[in-house]
C-alpha positions as CSV (number, residue, x, y, z in Angstrom):
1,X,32.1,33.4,69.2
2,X,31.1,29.9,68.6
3,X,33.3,26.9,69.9
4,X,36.2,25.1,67.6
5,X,33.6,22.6,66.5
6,X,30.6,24.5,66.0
7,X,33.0,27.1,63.9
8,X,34.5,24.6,62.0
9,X,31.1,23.2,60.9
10,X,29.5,26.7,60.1
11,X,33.1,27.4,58.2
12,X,32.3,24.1,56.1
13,X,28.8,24.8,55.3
14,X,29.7,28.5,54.1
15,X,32.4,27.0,52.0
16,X,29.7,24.8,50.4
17,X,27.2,27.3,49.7
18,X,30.1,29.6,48.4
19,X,30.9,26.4,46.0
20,X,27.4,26.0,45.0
21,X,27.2,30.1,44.1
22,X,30.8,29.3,42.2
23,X,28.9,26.7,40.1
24,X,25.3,28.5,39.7
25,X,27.3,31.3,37.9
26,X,29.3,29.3,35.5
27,X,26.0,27.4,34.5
28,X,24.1,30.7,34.1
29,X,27.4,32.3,32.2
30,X,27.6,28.9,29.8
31,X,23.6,30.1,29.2
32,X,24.3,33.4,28.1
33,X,27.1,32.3,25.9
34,X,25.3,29.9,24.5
35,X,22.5,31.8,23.7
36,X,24.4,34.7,22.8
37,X,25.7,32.2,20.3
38,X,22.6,30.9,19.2
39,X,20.5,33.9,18.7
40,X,22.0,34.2,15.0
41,X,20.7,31.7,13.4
42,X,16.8,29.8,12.7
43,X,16.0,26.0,13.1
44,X,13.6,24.4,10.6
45,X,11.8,21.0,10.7
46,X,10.5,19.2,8.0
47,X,7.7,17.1,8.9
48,X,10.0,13.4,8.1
49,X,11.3,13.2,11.7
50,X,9.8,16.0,14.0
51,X,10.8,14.2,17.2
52,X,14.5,14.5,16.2
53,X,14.4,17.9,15.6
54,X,12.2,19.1,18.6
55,X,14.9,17.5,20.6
56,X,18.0,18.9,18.5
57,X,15.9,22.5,19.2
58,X,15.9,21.7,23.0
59,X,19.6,20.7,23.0
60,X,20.0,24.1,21.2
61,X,17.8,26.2,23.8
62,X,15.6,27.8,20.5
63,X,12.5,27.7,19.5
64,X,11.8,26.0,16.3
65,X,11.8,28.4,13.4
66,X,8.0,29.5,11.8
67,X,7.3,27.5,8.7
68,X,4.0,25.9,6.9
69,X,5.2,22.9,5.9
70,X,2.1,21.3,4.2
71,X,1.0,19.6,0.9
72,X,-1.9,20.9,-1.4
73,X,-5.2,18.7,-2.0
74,X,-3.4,17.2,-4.8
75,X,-0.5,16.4,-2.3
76,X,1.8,18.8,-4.3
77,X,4.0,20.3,-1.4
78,X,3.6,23.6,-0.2
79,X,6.1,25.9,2.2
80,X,6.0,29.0,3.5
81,X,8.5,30.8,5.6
82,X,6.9,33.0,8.2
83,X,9.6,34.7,9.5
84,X,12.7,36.5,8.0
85,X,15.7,34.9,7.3
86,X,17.5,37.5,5.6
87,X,21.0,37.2,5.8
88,X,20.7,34.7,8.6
89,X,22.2,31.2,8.8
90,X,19.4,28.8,8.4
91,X,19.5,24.9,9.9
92,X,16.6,22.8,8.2
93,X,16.3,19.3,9.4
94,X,15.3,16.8,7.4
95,X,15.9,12.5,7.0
96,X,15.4,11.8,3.8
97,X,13.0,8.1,4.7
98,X,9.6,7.1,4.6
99,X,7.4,6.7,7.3
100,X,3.6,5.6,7.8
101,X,2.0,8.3,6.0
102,X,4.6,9.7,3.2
103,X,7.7,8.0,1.4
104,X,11.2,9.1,0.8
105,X,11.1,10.4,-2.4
106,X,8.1,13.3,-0.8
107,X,10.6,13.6,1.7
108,X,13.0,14.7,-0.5
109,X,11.0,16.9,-2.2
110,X,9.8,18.8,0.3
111,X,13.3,19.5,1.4
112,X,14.8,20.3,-1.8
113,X,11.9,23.2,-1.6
114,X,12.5,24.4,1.7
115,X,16.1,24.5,0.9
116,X,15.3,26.3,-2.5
117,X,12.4,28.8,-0.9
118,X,15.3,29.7,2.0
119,X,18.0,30.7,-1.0
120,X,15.0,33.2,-2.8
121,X,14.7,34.6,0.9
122,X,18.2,35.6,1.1
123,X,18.8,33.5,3.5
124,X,22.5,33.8,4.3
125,X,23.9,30.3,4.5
126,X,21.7,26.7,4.2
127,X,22.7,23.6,6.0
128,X,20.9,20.8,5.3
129,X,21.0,18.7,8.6
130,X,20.4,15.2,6.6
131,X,20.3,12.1,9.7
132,X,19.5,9.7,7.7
133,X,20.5,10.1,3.5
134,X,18.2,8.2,1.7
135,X,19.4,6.6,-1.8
136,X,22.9,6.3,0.0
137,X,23.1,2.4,-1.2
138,X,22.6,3.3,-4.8
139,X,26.4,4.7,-4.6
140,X,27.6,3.2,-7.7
141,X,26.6,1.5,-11.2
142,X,25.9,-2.0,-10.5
143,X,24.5,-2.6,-14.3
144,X,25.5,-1.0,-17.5
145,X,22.0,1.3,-17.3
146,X,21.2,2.2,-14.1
147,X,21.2,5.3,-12.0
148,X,24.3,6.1,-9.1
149,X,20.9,7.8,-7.5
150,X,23.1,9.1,-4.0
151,X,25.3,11.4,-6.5
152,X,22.1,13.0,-8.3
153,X,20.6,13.5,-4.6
154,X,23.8,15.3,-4.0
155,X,23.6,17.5,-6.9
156,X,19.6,18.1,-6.8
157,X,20.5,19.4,-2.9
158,X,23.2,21.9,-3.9
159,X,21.4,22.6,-7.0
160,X,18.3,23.6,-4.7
161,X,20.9,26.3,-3.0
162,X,22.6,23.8,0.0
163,X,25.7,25.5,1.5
164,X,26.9,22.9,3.6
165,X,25.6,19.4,4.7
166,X,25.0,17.9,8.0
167,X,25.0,13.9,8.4
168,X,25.2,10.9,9.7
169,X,26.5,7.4,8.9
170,X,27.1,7.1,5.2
171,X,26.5,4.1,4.0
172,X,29.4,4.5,1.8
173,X,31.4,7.5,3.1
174,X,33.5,8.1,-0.4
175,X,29.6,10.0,-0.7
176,X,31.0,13.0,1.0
177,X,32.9,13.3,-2.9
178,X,29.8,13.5,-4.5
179,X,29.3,17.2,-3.2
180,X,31.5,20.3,-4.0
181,X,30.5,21.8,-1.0
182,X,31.1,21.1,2.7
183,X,29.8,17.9,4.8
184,X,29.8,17.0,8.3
185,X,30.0,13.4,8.3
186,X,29.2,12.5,12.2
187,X,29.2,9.2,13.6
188,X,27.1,7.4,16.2
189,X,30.0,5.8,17.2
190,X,30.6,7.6,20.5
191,X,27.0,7.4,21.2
192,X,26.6,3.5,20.8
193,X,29.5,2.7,22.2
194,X,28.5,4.9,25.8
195,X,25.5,3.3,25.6
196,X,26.6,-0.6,24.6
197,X,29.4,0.0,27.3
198,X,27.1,0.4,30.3
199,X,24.7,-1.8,29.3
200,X,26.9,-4.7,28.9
201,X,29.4,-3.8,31.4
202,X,29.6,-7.4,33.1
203,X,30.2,-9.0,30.3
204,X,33.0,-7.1,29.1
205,X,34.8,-7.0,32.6
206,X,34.3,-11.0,31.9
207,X,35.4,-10.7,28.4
208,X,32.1,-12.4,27.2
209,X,31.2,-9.3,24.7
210,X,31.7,-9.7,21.0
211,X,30.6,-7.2,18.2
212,X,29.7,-9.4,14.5
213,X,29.7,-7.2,11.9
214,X,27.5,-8.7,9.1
215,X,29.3,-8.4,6.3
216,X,32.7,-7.7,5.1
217,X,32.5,-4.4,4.2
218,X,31.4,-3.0,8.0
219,X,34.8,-5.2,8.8
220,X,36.8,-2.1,9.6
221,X,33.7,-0.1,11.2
222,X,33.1,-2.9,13.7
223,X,36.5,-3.1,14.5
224,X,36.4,0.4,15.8
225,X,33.4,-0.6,18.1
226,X,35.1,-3.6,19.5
227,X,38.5,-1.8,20.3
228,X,36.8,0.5,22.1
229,X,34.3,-1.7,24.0
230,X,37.7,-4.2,24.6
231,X,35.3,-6.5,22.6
232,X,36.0,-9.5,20.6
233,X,35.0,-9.3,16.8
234,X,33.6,-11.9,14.6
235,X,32.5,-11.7,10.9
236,X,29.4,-13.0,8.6
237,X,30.7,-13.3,4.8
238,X,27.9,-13.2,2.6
239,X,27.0,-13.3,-1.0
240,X,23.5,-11.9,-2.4
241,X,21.8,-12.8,-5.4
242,X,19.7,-9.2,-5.6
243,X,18.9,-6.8,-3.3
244,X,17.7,-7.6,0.3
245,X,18.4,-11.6,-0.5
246,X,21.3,-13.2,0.7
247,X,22.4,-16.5,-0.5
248,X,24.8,-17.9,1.7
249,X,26.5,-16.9,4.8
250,X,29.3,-18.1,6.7
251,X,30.7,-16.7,10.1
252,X,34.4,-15.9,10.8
253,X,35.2,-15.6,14.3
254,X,34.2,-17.6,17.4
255,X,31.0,-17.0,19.4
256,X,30.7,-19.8,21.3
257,X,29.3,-18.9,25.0
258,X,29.8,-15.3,23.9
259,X,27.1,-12.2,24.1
260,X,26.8,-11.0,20.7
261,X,25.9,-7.6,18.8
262,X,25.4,-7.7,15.1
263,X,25.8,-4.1,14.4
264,X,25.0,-2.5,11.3
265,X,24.5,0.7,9.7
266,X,20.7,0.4,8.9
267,X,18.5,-2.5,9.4
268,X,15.9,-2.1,6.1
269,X,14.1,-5.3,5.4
270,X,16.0,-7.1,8.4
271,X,16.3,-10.4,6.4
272,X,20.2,-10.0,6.3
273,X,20.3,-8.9,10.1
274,X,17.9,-11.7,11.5
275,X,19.8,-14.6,9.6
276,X,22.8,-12.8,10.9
277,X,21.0,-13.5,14.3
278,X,20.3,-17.6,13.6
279,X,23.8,-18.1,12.1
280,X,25.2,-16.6,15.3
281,X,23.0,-18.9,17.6
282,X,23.4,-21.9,15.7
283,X,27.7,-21.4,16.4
284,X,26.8,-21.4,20.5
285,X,26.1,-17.8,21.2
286,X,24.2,-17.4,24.9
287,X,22.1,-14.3,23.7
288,X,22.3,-12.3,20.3
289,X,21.6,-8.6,20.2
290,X,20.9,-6.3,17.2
291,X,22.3,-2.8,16.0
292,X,21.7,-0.5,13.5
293,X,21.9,3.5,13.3
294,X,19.0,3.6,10.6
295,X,15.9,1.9,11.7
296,X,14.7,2.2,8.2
297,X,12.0,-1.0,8.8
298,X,10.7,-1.3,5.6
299,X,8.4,-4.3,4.3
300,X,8.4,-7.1,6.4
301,X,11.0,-5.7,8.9
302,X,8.9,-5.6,12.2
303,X,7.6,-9.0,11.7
304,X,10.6,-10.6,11.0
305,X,12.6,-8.7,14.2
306,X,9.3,-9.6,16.6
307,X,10.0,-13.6,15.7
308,X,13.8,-13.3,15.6
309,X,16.2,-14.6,17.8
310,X,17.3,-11.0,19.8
311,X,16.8,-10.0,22.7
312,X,16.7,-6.5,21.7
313,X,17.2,-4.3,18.7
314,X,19.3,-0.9,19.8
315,X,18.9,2.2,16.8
316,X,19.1,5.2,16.9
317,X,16.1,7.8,16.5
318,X,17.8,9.1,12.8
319,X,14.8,7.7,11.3
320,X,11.1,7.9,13.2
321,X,10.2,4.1,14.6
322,X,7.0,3.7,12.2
323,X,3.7,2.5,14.6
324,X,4.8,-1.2,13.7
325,X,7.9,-0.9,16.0
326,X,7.0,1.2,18.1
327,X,4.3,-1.2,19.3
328,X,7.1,-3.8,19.5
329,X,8.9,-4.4,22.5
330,X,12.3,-5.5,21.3
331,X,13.3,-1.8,20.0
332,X,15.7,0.4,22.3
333,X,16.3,3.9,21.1
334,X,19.3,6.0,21.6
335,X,19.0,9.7,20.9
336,X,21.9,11.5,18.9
337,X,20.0,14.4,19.0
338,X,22.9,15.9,21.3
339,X,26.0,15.3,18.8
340,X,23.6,17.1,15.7
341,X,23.0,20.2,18.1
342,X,26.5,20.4,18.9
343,X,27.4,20.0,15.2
344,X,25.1,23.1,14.6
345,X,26.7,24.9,17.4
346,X,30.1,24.4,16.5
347,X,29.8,25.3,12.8
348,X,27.7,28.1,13.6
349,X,30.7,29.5,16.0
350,X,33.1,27.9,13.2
351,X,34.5,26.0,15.3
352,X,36.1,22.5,15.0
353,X,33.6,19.5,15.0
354,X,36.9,16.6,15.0
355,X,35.7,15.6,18.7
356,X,32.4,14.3,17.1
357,X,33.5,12.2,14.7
358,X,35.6,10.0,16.9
């Protein structure tokens, strides 16, 4: 028999290896259940934002679903399901933006397809996972003859055979009415503000931190962000004369000696966001950061953010970075693909998705 110390060391070290076994066989069990889980249903990509889904499908533990996903010679788009989806529940992932090669109205298209060639499979429920919804702006009449375009995506999806929507940051959230069937509108809220909390811990144990929110209407948005990050909030009243020009702007809020993050829900053009930046520096901010969920970099965008005043542009990976930003420096992306694959999970199970939305 071994001595009171030895024994008690050799007790300890069998205790831990007892704890590690303990542990090993509730990660192995969570597996099996999630895979159990997730054996029901297929995954498809579209081809608008494949690095989004690949890492939704790895969050997920599946492979990505068999599909030709191609255009024709004339560019016409052609799909093909290679597998069957009888009966199953079918996830297609899809932002509808452009990106170096195709715009968003091909984007669209080709989705509206898949979705549509999925129904005539039998397929036996279509979400359309949707990170980024393009023509969300156009959310109301603004002239006496012009389109409210986000409606008539709305009803071209469920027209195609949609049962359910998947997304991410309206730009105007009364969208979710434009549907008659259900949508998951998730936020990036939790995500940002994990991330925007470690990275500028300091300054919010110093209370230098304060979130601008560039307009009036992201007022109540940014508020949310700054309660939670025990931020001060600021904010930029502006007045356009069209879209993508802003006429004057005037800040509400003090700045002065602060760290500041303009935070937005896309950043298109970036003219708004990078005179955002110069009206914050010229009230005494030390440094001025950038936000926005949907890097939708159109135009002059990338130019305009590589001479702009901030130190860094955070986004999100809803939308592809086109080559232009991802050959500039100032970008830092955070993945969501986590809070999408445990949206699929949980409406797969039907269980409750609340958690992700606050």
């Amino acid at each position: 028999m071994p001595g009171g110390k030895e024994y008690d060391e050799l007790k300890g070290q069998f205790n831990g290896l007892l704890t590690m076994v303990d542990s090993l066989k509730k990660e192995v069990e969570e597996l099996k259940s999630r895979r159990g889980a997730n054996n029901g249903f297929s995954v498809f990509l579209g081809n608008s934002n494949k690095p989004l889904g690949k890492k939704i499908c790895s969050y997920l533990k599946k492979q990505i679903s068999n599909a030709k996903v191609t255009t024709f010679s004339d560019n016409e788009v052609q799909i093909e399901i290679k597998e069957n989806v009888r009966q199953k529940d079918v996830y297609v992932i899809q932002s509808i933006c452009s990106d170096d090669n195709r715009s968003v109205n091909d984007y669209l298209t080709e989705l509206l397809l898949m979705i549509s060639t999925f129904k005539r499979a039998s397929a036996g429920r279509i979400t359309a996972v949707i990170p980024y919804y393009g023509y969300a702006r156009q959310d109301k009449k603004v002239a006496p003859r012009v389109p409210i375009s986000a409606r008539d995506t709305a009803d071209l999806l469920q027209t195609a055979g949609a049962g359910k929507i998947i997304t991410m940051d309206l730009h105007s959230p009364q969208i979710q009415g434009f549907f008659n069937i259900p949508v998951d509108h998730l936020w990036a809220r939790p995500v940002l503000v994990n991330y925007l909390g470690r990275k500028f811990s300091a300054e919010i144990e110093r209370g230098e931190l304060t979130i601008v929110a560039p307009d009036v209407g992201r007022a109540s948005v940014d508020e949310a962000y700054a309660e939670r990050l025990r931020a001060g909030l600021a904010i930029i009243y502006k007045r356009r004369e069209q879209p993508n020009e802003v006429k004057t702007m005037r800040l509400l809020g003090n700045v002065r000696d602060k760290i500041v993050v303009i935070l937005d829900d896309m950043v298109d053009t970036a003219g708004t966001i990078t005179a955002a930046g110069e009206l914050v520096m010229s009230e005494g901010a030390r440094e001025v950061y950038a936000c926005g969920i949907h890097p939708v970099l159109s135009g002059p965008a990338v130019k305009r953010i590589e001479k702009s005043v901030f130190k860094s542009v955070i986004v999100t990976d809803t939308v592809n970075l086109n080559s232009d930003a991802q050959a500039c420096d100032k970008f830092e992306v955070v993945s969501i693909a986590e809070t999408f694959g445990e949206a699929i999970i949980r409406c797969h199970r039907g269980d409750s998705v609340t958690s992700l939305f606050l």
